[in-house]
N, C-alpha and C positions, 0 to 999 in steps of 0.2 A: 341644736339648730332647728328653728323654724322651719315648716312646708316652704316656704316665701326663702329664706335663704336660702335650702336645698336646691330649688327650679333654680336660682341665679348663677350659683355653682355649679349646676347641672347643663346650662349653656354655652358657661365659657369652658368645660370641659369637654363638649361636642367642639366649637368653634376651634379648640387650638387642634383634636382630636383629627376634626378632616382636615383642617389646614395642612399641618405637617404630615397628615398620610399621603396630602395631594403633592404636595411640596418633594417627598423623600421617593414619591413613585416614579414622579415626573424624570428626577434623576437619577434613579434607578433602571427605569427603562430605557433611557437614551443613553447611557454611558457605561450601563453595567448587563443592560441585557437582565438584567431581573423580572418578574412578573409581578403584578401589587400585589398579591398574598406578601410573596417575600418582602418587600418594601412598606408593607404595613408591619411585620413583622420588626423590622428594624427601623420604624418610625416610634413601635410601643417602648422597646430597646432604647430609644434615646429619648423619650421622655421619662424613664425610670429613673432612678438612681444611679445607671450607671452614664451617663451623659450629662442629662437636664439637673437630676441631683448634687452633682458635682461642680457643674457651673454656676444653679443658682440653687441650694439645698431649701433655703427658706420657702422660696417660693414656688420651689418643685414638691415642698412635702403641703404647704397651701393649698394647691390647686390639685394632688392626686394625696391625698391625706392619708395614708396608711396605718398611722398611731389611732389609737383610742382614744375617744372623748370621753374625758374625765368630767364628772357631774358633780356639783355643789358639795355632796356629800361622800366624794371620792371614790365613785362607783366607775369603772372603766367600762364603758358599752361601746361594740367597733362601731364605726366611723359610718353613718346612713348614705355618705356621699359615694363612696366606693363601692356600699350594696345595689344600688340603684344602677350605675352603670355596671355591672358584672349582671345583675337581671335583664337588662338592656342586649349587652351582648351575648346573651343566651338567647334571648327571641331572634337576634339574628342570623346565628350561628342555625338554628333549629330549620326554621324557615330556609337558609340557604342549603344546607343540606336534604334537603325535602323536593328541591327544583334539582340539585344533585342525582337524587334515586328517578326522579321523570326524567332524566338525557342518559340513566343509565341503560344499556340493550341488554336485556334480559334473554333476548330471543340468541342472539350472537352468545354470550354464556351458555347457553344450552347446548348451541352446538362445538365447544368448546370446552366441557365441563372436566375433562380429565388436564387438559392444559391449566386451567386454572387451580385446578386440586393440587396438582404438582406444584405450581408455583406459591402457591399459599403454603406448604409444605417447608417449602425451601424457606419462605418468608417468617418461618416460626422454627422448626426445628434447631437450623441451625445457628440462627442469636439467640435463640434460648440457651443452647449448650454454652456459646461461648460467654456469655455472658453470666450463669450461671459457675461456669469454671474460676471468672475471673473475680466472680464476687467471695470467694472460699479465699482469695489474696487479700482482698482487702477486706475482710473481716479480719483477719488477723493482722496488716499490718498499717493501722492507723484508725483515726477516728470518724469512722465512714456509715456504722449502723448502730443506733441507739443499744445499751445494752440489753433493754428486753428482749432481742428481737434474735431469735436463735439463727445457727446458721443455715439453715434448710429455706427459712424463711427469705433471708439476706438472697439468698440462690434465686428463689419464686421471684422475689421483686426484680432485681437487677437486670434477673433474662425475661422476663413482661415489660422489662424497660426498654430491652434491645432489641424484643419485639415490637415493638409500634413503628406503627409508618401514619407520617402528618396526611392523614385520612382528607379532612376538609383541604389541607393545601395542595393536596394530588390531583383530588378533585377539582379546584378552582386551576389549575396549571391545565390540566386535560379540555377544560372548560374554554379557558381564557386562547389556548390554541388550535382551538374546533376538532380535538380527538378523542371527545368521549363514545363517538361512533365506533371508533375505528376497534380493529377486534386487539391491538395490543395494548389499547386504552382500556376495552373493555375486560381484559386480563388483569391489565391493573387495577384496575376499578375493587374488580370483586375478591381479589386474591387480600387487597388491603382491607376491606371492609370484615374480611371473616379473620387476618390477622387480628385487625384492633379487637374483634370481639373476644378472640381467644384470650390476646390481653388482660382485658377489665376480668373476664373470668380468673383468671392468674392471679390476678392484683386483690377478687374479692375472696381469692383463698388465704392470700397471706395477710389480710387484715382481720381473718377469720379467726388464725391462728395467733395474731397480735392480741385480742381481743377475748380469744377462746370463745367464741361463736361459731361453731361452722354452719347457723341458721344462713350465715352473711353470703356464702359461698353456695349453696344450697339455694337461697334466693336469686341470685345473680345468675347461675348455669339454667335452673331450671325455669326461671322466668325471662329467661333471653328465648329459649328455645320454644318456649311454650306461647310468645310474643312472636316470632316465626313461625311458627306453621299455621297459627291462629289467621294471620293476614295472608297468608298462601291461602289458605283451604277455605277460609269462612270472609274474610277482610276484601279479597279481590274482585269475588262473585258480587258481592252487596255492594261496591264502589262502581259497578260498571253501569248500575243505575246513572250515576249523574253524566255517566253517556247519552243515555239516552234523553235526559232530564235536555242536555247540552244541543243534542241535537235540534231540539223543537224551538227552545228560547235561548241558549247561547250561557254562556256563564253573569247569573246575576247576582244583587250583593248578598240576595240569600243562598245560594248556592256557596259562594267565596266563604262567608262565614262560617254555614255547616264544615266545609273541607278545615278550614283553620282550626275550628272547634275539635275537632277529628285529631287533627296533628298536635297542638296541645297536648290531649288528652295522650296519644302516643309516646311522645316527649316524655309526661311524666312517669304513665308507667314504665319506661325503659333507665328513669334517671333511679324511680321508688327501688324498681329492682336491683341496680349495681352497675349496669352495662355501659349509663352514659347517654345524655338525653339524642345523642343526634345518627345513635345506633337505630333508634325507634324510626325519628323522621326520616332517616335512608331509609328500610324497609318500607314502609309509606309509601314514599317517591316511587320505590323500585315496582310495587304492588299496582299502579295507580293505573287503569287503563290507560292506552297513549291513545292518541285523535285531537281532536278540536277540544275538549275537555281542558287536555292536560296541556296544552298550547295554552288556551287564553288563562289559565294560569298561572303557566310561567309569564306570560305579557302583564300583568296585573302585580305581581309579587318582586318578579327579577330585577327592576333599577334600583327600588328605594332598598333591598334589600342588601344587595351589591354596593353601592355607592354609599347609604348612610348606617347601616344597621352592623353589616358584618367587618366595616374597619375597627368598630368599636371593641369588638371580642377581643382581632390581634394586637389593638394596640392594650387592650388592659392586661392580656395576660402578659406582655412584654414588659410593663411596670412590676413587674417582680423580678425581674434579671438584674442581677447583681456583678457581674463580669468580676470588679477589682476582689474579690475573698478568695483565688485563686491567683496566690502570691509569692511562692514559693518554686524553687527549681526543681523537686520534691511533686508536689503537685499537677505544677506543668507536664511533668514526664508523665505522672499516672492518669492525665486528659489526654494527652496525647497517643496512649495507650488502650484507652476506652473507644476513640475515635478509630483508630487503626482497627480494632475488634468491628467497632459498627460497620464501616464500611464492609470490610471484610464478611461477616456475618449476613448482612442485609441486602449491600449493594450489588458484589461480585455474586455468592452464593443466589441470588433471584436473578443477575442474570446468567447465570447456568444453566437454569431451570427454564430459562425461557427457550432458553437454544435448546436444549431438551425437547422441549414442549413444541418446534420446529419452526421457531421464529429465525429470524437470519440476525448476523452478530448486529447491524445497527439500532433493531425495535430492541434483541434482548438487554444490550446497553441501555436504550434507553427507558425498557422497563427494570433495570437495574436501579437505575440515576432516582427513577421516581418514587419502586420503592427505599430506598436508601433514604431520602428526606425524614425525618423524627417531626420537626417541625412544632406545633404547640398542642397539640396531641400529646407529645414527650412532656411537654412541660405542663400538663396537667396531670399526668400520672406522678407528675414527680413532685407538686404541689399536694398532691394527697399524700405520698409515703410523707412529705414533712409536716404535714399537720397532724399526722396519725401517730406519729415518733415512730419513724422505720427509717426512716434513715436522718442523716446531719446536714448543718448547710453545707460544710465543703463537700460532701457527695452529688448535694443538689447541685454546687455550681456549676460542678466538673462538669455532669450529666446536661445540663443546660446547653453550655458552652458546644459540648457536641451535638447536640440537639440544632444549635444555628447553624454550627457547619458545615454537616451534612445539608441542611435546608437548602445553604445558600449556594451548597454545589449543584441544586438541581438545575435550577434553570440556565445557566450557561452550559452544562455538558449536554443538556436537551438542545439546543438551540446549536448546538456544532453538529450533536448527531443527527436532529433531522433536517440541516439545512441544504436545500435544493431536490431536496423530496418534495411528494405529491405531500404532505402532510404537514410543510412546511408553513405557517399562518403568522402574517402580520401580529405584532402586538399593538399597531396603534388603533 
């Protein structure tokens, strides 16, 4: 394909992209009470294969090309059209989580720092167990982990799977319902963000051990942590300049630029080292003086990024969900089983810990509900264990599959628990 054909393909795949994001929100939110995260989510979902595929295959794998371009000489190279928008949805994803760590209260964490310890506890220990327990079942009864992949490893991955919580879609729900203030937001906030890291740490052990590298795992703990306290210690001090840079002349396009230059550069060291580029740009955000600085921009960044940048992520990763390869009564039962686990593990077990933590039952449910979401968080770590051969499709799908359905439980059990509270916020 030409530069000239890519751009023309690369239009009409924006075009149908927000159309149906706008199209599946709009009814989403008026008849199901959903938030556009989740209804991007299930707009990417039925333009995959498992909707659009079906109804019109031809022209669903045309227009979202997945197969390799075979070249004159029978050379397979993937497909430039699908690299381009998945680069595309990383600048968005990066960038929105980066105005994420600016609304996140760092100040309220602090004084809250043992409640949140406990719940990020609860958020990790206990789906790691079970999840863990339950992969020693199916590694022995079906075809669920490649054979290389021992069963210690199987354990590692499975409970780093049951551990995630859909980070950016907690965030945009917190967001989209004006409670990233509030101290039970900001419980979930940070309890989720030190899960998902614990995760990717998880995940770059057991690809360590796929690979017989433990550089990979060594890279990934020690360059997360050493990416923390760097921007704590050395990163926050030197950022408070464009404070005062801010104060004299206001944010201009050479200031905006240095800051994006900055986040970038973030992005990558966090993605070089294992963790996951938008672990970098949270800490960023979180680090970033608040004032007139970090106001103007978020005013500068937050529409195009929201509205045309970040539909793009959830609808591309949702082009890889496959629903029909979970076909069996066999199957069914062992999804329905993982789900029951996740809840249980994720949802109940965090909010325990919140009522623990001395929240009253309606905020720990609903920081229950929110960490409970998997969301596409999930399905990128499960995109890795199948490209790395750690696990099979039918384990991918199962895990998907619950990965939606805890998603899609959040926003309507949020939306009964905090209704006719003070924290209660319009979605339109």
């Amino acid at each position: 394909m030409s530069n000239f054909d890519l751009v023309i393909q690369l239009f009409l795949q924006l075009t149908v992209i927000l159309a149906t994001c706008r199209i599946v929100t709009i009814i989403g939110r008026r008849y199901l009470g959903q938030t556009d995260v989740v209804c991007e989510m299930i707009a990417g979902v039925m333009l995959g294969p498992s909707l659009l595929g079906l109804i019109a295959p031809d022209f669903q794998q045309w227009l979202f090309p997945k197969l390799p371009i075979i070249t004159a000489v029978g050379l397979k190279i993937p497909n430039p059209s699908m690299s381009i928008l998945y680069a595309i949805s990383q600048i968005g994803l990066v960038i929105y989580m980066f105005l994420i760590g600016l609304e996140f209260n760092t100040k309220l964490l602090k004084h809250h720092i043992k409640s949140a310890s406990l719940l990020s506890a609860a958020g990790i220990i206990t789906p790691f167990i079970l999840g863990a327990i339950a992969s020693f079942w199916f590694y022995r009864n079906g075809d669920f982990f490649q054979p290389k992949v021992m069963p210690w490893s199987a354990a590692l991955y499975l409970g780093a799977s049951m551990t995630i919580t859909a980070f950016p879609m907690l965030a945009r729900i917190l967001y989209e319902r004006g409670l990233t203030q509030t101290r039970f937001g900001t419980l979930a906030l940070g309890a989720a963000s030190v899960d998902d890291a614990v995760a990717w740490c998880l995940l770059a052990i057991v690809l360590a051990s796929v690979k017989n590298s433990l550089s990979i795992a060594i890279l990934a703990i020690g360059g997360g942590i050493c990416y923390v306290l760097f921007a704590i210690f050395l990163g926050q001090p030197l950022l408070k300049a464009f404070t005062r840079i801010t104060k004299r002349e206001g944010v201009n396009r050479q200031t905006l630029t240095l800051m994006l230059i900055i986040l970038m550069f973030c992005a990558w060291f966090t993605d070089v080292t294992g963790i996951y580029a938008i672990f970098g740009a949270f800490v960023l955000g979180a680090v970033t003086p608040r004032g007139e600085f970090a106001q103007q921009i978020r005013q500068y960044t937050e529409f195009l990024t929201t509205s045309f940048l970040l539909p793009i992520f959830f609808v591309f990763s949702g082009l890889n969900t496959q629903i029909g390869l979970v076909n069996t009564p066999t199957l069914w039962g062992m999804t329905l089983l993982i789900i029951a686990i996740a809840i249980l593990g994720k949802g109940v077990a965090c909010m325990l810990a919140a009522k623990l933590a001395g929240e009253n039952w309606r905020e720990s449910a609903t920081i229950g509900a929110l960490m409970n979401a998997r969301g596409l968080m999930e399905l990128i770590i499960l995109n890795i264990g199948l490209e790395q051969g750690i696990i099979t499709p039918t384990l991918f799908t199962i895990m998907v599959i619950m990965a939606v359905i805890t998603t899609l439980m959040a926003s309507p059990m949020i939306a009964f628990l905090l209704h006719g509270t003070s924290y209660d916020k319009s979605l339109t």
